[in-house]
N, C-alpha and C positions, 0 to 999 in steps of 0.2 A: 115360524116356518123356516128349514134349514134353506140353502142356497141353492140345493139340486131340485128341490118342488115349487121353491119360486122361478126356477128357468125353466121347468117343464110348463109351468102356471104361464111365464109372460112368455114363451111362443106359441101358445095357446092363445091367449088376448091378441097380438100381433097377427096370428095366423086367422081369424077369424074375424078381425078388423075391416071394414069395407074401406075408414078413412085412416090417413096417420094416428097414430096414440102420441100425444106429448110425450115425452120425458116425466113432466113436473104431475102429471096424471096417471102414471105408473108406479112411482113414487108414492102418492095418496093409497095408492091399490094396494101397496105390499108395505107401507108404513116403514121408507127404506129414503134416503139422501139420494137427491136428484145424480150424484156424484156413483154412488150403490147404482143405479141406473144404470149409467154409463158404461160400468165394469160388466155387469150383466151382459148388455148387449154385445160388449166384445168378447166373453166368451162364449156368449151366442153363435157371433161371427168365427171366431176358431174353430167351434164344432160344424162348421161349413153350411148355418143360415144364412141368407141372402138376406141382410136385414141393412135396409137404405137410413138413412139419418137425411131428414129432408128438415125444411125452416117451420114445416106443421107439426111435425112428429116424426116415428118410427112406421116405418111400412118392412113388412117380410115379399119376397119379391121369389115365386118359385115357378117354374115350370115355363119359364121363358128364356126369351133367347137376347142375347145383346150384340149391337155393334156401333161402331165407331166413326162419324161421318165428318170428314174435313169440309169446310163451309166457309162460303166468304159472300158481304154482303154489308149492307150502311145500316146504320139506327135506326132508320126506318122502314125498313123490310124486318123486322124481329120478329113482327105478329102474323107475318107471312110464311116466315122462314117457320115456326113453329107450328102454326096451324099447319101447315103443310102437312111436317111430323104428322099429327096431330088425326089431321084428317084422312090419314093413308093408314092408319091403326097402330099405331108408336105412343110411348111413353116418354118423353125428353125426362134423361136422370139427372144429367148437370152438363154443366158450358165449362170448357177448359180455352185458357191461352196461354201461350209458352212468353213470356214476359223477359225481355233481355237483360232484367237487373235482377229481379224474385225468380225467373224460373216460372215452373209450372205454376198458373190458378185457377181454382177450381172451385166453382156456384153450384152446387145441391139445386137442383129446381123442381124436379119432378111434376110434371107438368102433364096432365092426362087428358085435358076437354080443351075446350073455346072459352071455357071461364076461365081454369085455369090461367091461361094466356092473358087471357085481358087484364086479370086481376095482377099478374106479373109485371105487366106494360103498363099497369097505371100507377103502380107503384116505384118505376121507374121514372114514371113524368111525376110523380106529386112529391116526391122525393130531392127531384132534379139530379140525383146519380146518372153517371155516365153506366153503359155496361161493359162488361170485360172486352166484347169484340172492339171498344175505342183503343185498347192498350195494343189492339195487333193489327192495326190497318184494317178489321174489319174479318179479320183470320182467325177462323176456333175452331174448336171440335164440340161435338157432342154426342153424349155418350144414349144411346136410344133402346130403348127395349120394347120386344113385340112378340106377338106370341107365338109364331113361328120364322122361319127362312125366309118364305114367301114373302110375309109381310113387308120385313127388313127389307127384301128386291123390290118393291113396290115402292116403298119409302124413298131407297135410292133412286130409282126412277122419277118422281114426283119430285126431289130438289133437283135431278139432275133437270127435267125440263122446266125449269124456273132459276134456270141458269145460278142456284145457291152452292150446288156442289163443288166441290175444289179437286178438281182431277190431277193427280200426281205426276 
């Protein structure tokens, strides 16, 4: 299969995907180096898919809308902070903190239910990892998608009254 009917082929599998598709399972699909993947998907991304690289897999991400919520809060409000998200009808895409020796860093989480969450939070306690908001006093972003405007004002309102929002 030449390179143009396998990227028509894998946003096909992606677009019709309920969960992430690994890498190493797309790969097996088109009989291609997890590395062939990789390239794929970023000229996926050039020709302007919206295709997330999350820790499960590959999700294609269309007809929604994103924004960007400054937040501050201790290690122990994480399951709050994102249920929140979570429960106001949001996607958490990744956790950023501006880091005064690296700069920007940036967690992929993609996080869509209460499982999600939990399965994230318990792998930070069984793990014993700190999470990126320990490197900022507790200050990060995240980056949220939801299916419309509304929601996103919803979202904002729900951290804002649970005092996580960081008002400028």
């Amino acid at each position: 299969m030449d390179r143009e009917k396998r990227l028509e082929k894998l946003s096909e599998i992606l677009a019709g995907a309920d969960v992430p598709v690994s890498g190493a399972s797309l790969a097996d699909i088109f009989g291609i180096s997890r590395q062939a993947v990789v390239q794929d998907i970023a000229i996926l991304r050039d020709r302007g898919l919206r295709v997330l690289a999350t820790a499960r897999g590959y999700v294609l991400r269309e007809g929604s809308r994103r924004r960007v919520f400054a937040v501050r809060h201790d290690a122990q409000e994480i399951a709050e902070e994102l249920n929140t998200i979570i429960g106001a009808g949001g996607r958490v895409i990744d956790v950023v903190v501006d880091h005064p020796v690296y700069g920007e860093i940036r967690g992929n989480l993609d996080l869509a239910s209460r499982e999600d969450v939990a399965r994230f939070v318990n792998v930070l306690k069984s793990t014993g990892q700190s999470p990126l908001l320990s490197l900022s006093r507790g200050f990060h972003v995240h980056t949220v998608e939801a299916p419309d405007e509304r929601t996103l004002d919803a979202i904002e309102r729900a951290l804002a009254d649970k005092g996580f929002l960081e008002m400028a």
